[in-house]
C-alpha positions in Angstrom: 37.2 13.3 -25.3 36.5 15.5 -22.4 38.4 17.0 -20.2 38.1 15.5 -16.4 37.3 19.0 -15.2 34.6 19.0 -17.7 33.3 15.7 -17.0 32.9 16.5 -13.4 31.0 19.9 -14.6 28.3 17.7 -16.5 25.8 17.0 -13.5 23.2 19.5 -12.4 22.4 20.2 -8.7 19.2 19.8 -7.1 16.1 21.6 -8.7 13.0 21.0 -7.2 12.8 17.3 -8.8 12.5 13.8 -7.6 16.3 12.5 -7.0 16.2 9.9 -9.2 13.8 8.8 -12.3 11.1 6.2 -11.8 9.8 3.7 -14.3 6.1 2.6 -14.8 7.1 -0.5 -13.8 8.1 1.4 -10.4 4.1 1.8 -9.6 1.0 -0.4 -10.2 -2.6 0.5 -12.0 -3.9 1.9 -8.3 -0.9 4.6 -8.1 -2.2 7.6 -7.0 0.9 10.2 -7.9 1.4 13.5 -6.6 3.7 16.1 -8.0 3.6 18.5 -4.6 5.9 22.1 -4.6 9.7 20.8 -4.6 9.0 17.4 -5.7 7.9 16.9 -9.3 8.0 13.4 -10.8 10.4 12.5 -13.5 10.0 9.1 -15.5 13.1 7.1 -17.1 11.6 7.3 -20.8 11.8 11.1 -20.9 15.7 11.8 -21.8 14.8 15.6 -22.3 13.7 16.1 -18.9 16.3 13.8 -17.2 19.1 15.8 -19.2 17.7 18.7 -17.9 17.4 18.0 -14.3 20.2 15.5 -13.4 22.3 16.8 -16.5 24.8 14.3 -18.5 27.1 12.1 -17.8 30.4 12.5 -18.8 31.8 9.2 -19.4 28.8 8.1 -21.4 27.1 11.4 -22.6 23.9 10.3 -21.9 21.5 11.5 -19.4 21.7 11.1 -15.6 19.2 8.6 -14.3 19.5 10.5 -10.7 21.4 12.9 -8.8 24.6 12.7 -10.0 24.2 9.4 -10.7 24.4 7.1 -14.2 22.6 4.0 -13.9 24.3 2.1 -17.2 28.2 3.4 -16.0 27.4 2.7 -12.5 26.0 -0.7 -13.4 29.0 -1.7 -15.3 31.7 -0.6 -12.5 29.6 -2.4 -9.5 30.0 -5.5 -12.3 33.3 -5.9 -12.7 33.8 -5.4 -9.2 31.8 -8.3 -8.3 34.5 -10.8 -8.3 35.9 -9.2 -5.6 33.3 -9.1 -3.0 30.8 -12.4 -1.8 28.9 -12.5 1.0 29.3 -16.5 1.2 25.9 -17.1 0.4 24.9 -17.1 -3.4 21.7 -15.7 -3.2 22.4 -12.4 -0.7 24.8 -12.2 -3.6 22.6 -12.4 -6.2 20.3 -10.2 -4.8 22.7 -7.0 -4.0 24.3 -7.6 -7.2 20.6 -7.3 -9.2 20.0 -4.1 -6.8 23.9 -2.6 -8.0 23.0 -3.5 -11.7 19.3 -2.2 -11.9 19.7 1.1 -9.2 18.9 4.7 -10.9 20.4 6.2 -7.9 22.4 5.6 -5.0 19.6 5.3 -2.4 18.4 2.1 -4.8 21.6 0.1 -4.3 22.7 -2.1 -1.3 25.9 -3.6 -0.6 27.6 -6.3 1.3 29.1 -5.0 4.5 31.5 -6.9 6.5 31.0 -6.8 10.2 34.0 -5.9 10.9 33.5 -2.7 9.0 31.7 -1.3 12.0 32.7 -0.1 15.0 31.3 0.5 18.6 28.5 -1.7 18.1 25.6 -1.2 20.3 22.1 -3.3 21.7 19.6 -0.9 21.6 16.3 -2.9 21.9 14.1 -6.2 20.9 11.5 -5.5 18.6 8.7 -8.1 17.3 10.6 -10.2 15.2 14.6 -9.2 16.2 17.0 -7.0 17.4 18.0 -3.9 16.8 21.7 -2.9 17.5 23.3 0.8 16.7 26.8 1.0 15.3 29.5 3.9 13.7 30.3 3.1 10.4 33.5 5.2 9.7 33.3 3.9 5.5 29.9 5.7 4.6 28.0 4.6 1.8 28.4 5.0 -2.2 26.5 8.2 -2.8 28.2 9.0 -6.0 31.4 8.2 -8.8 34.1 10.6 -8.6 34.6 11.1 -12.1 37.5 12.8 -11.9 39.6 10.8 -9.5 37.8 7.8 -10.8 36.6 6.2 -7.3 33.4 6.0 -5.6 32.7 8.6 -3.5 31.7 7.9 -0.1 29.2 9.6 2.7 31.0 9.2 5.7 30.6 12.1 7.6 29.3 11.0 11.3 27.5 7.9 9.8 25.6 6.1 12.7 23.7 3.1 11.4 20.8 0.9 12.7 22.0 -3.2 12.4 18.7 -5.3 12.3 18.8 -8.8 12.4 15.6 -11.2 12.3 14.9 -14.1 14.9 16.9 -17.1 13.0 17.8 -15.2 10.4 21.3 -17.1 10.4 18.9 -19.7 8.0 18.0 -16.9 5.6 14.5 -16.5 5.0 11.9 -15.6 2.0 11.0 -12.5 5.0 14.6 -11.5 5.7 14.8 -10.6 1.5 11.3 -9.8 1.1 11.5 -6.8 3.8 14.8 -5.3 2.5 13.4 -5.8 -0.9 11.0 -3.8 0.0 13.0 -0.6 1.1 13.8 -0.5 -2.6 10.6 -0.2 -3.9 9.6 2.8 -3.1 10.9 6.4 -4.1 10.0 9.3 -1.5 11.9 10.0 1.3 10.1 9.5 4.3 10.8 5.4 4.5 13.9 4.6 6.0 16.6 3.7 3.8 18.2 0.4 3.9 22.5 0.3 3.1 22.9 -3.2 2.8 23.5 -6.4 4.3 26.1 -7.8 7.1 26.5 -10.8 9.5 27.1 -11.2 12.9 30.3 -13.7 12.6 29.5 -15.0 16.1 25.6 -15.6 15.6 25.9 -16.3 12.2 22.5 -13.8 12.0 22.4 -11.3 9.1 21.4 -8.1 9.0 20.3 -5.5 8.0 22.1 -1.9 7.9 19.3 0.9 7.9 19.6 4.6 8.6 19.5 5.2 12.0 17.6 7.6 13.9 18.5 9.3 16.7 15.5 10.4 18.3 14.6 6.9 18.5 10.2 6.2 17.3 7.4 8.6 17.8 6.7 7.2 21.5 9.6 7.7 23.1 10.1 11.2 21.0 7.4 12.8 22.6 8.0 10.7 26.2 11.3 11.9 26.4 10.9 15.8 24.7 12.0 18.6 26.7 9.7 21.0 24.6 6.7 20.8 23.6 5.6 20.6 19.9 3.7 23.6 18.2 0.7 22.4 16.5 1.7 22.8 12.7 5.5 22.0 13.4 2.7 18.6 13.9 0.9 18.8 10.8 3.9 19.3 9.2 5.4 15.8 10.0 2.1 14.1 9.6 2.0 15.3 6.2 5.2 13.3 5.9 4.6 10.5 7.3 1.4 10.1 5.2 3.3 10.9 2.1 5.8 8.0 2.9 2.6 5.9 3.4 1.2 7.2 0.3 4.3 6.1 -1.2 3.9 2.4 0.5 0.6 2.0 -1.3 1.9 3.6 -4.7 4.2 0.8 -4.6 0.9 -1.6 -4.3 1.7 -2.5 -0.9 0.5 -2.6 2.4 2.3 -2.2 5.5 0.2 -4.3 8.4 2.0 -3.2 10.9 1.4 0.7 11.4 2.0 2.1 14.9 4.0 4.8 16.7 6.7 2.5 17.3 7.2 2.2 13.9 7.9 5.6 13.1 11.1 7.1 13.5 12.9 10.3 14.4 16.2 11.4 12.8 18.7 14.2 14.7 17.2 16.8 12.6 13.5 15.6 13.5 12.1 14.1 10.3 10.0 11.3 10.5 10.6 8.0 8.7 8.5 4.7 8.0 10.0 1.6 9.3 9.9 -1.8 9.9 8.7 -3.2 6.4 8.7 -6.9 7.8 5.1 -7.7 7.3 4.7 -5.3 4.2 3.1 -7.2 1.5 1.0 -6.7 -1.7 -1.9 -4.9 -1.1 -5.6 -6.5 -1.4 -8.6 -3.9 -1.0 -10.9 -7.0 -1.0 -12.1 -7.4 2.3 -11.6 -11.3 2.8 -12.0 -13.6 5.7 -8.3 -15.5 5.7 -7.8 -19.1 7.6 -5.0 -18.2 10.0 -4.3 -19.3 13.7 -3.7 -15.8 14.3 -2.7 -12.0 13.4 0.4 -10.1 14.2 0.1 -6.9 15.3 0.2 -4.0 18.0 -3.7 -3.9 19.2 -4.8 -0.4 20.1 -3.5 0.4 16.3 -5.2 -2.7 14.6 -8.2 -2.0 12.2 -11.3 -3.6 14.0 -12.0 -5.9 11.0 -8.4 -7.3 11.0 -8.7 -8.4 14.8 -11.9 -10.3 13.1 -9.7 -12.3 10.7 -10.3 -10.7 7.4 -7.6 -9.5 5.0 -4.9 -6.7 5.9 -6.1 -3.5 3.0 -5.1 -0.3 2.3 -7.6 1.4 4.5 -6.4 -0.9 7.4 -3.0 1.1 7.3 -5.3 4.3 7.6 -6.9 3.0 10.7 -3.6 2.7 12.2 -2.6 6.2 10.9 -5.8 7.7 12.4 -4.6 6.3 15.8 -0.9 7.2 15.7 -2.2 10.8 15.0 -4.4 11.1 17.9 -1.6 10.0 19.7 1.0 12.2 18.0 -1.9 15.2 18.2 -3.0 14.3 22.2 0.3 13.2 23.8 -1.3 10.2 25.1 -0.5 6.6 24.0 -3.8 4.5 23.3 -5.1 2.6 26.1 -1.8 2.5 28.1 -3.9 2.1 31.6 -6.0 -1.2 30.4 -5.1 -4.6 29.3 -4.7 -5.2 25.3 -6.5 -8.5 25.4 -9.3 -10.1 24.4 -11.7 -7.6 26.1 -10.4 -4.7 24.6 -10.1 -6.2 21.1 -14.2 -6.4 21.8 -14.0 -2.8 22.9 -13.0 -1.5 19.9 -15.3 -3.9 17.5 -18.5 -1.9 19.2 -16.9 1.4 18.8 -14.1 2.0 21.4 -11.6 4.4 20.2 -8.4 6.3 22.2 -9.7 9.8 23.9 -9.3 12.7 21.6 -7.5 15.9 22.7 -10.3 18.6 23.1 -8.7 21.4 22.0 -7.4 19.8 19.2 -8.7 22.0 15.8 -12.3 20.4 14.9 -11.1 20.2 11.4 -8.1 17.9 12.3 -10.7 15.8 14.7 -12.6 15.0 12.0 -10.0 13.5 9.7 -9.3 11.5 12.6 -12.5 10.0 12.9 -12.3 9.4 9.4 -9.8 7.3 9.5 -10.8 5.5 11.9 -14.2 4.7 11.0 -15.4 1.1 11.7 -16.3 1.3 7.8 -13.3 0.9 6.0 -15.2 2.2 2.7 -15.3 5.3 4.8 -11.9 6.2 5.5 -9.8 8.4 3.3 -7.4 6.8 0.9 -3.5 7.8 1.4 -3.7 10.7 -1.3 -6.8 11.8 0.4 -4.8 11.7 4.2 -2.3 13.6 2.3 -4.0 16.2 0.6 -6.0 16.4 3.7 -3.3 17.8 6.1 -1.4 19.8 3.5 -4.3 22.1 3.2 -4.6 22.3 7.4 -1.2 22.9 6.9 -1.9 26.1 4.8 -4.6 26.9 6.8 -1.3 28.3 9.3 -2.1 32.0 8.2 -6.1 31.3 8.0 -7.9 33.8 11.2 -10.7 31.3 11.1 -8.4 28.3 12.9 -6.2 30.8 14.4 -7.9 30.8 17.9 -8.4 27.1 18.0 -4.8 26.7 17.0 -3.1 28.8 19.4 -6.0 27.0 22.6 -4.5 23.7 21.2 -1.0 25.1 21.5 -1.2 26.7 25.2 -3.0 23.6 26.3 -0.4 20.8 25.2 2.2 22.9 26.3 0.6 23.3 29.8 0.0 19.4 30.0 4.0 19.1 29.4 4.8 20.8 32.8 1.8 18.8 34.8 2.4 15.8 37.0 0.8 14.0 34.5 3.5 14.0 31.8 6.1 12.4 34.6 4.3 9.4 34.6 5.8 6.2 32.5 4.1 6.1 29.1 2.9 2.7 29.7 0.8 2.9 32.9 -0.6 -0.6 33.1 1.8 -3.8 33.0 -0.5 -5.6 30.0 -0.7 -2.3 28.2 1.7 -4.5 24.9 3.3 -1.8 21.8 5.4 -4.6 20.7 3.9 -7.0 17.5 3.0 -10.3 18.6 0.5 -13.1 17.5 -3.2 -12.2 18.8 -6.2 -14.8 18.1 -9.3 -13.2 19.2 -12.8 -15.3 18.4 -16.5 -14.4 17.9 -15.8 -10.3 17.8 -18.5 -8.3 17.2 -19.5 -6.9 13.7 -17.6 -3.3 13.8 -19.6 -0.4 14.4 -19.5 3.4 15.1 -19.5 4.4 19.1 -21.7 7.5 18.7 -19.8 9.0 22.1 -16.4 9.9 21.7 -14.2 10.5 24.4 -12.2 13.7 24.7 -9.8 14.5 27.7 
């Protein structure tokens, strides 16, 4: 039997490898994987490589299904430790419990939290379907077993958390399950990690405990900015961002409700994915669907989803194409005209938000792309990708260089102008919340041959 000092010895650190093993059952037939510099794709099946990234563990000498972290040992000690936890409804227990049993690493587990665990609870805002509270949370999560001292260890350093709850969630609903479920589906980093579940003991509302960002979303990050934001420190979180998309679709979902608001900023200044609410299953089909209506945020809806037809893949581009303009320009879409019925028109015969013009012509172009009135047309998530990390290298290339450092002197120049003082949202039915729309007779979509730029 080894020694506890040479159990605890067992694990390897990080080495330029996914944090935790996937399984085929992890990805559908349409996954497009990519093994990018410090991120290389390990499956469960291949012991070898698993033992010689995450190293063994040493209770059960087999190897580690994640960063220090052993799926079957783990599984058993979250077991027998499930008589002494319930959340008082059997089937939030059911499902944390099948999330403890079947994680690969800690990031793939929830737990039950009582509220009473937290501490200097805060409202921060009303989103589209709920409300969104901050909170200290002095425990931490499980990020690992100490071996040695035989104990979970805990990540409690500063731990700030995000407390979601959903409008009448206190009846829990197929969508309140369905959109934590689908935080563990996925396994990049750039969507934002769900902890576990709680409940409000005076609404009787659960919720959701998420990572919380302090920057707040992309809007009011650049809004409320003191400096301005170099042009590939840009491409460098885009790049992100569509790699946690990328990761959305592997999963063979969609997300439906793609905007700025939806992307978040942590102290250090990553970007993260959020709000999974409406994600769902993915149909490329282009289908006309009997509904009264369409949730969404408007100047980032794909023109033949105001028409009615099926949310898709390349709908989620559209919405990218528009949150990068506006992460690329400054300037949030149509904030000084109405997002009603007129401009949902607008945008069906070829309306699209006022491109930067100094931003690089290469990077322009993608973002026409994307938002092409063809969805056939638009790139696919890999292609976004793999799109941007080449402008990305382009940082040393002589040929961009000029355009690059214009785009550069330019933003930064619109930061100190009257302009930038002005409130974000300029007109009082300018709407970047989701809410039912129910447009009738749009237009076919089409191509405006004119684009704006400003």
């Amino acid at each position: 039997m080894n020694s506890k000092e040479n159990l605890k010895s067992l694990w390897n650190g990080y080495s330029g490898y996914q944090v935790y093993a996937i399984t085929n059952s992890t990805i559908d037939s349409t996954t497009e994987l990519i093994e990018e510099a410090g991120h290389k794709i390990i499956y469960m099946n291949d012991l070898e490589k698993r033992k010689q990234v995450y190293g063994i563990c040493g209770e059960c000498n087999e190897p580690g299904t994640g960063l220090v972290w052993c799926q079957p040992c783990n599984a058993k000690r979250f077991k027998d430790n499930f008589k002494n936890w319930t959340s008082g409804n059997k089937d939030i227990d059911e499902f944390i419990q099948q999330s403890q049993l079947n994680a690969v690493h800690y990031s793939k587990k929830l737990e039950w939290i009582p509220f009473e665990n937290f501490k200097d609870i805060t409202y921060i805002t009303r989103g589209g379907f709920g409300k969104i509270y901050s909170a200290k949370w002095p425990e931490g999560y499980i990020d690992s077993w100490d071996i040695v001292n035989q104990k979970w260890h805990r990540y409690s350093i500063n731990i700030k958390v995000a407390l979601k709850s959903l409008d009448n969630s206190s009846c829990l609903s197929t969508e309140f399950l369905n959109e934590i479920k689908s935080h563990l589906q996925f396994y990049h980093y750039y969507v934002i990690q769900c902890y576990g579940i709680t409940q409000d003991p005076n609404t009787k509302d659960y919720m959701m405990v998420l990572e919380y960002c302090e920057y707040g979303n992309l809007r009011n990050y650049l809004n409320k900015s003191k400096n301005y934001i170099n042009y590939f420190s840009k491409i460098r979180n885009l790049m992100k961002i569509a790699r946690g998309l990328l990761d959305i679709h592997n999963a063979g979902k969609i997300h439906k409700d793609f905007h700025s608001g939806n992307i978040l900023y942590n102290f250090h200044g990553h970007p993260y994915i959020s709000d999974l609410g409406m994600c769902q299953p993915a149909n490329n089909e282009k289908q006309l669907v009997k509904q009264e209506g369409i949730y969404g945020v408007l100047p980032y809806m794909a023109p033949e989803v105001l028409r009615g037809y099926q949310y898709t893949k390349a709908s989620d581009i559209y919405s990218f194409g528009i949150m990068m303009n506006e992460y690329i320009s400054e300037e949030t879409p149509y904030n000084n005209i109405p997002h009603n019925h007129a401009l949902a028109i607008k945008i069906c015969k070829g309306l699209r938000p006022n491109i930067f013009k100094y931003t690089p012509k290469l990077l322009s172009d993608l973002i026409t792309k994307c938002w092409d009135a063809k969805a056939e047309n638009r790139p696919t998530a890999k292609e976004l990708y793999q799109t941007l990390n080449k402008l990305y290298k382009c940082e040393n290339d002589s040929d961009t260089e000029s355009q690059v450092n214009e785009y550069n002197d330019k933003i930064k120049l619109n930061r100190t102008s009257e302009k930038r003082t002005k409130n974000i949202q300029t007109h009082p039915q300018a709407i970047y919340t989701s809410r039912l729309l129910n447009f009738k007779n749009l237009p076919e979509p089409v191509n405006s041959g004119n684009l704006i730029t400003f």
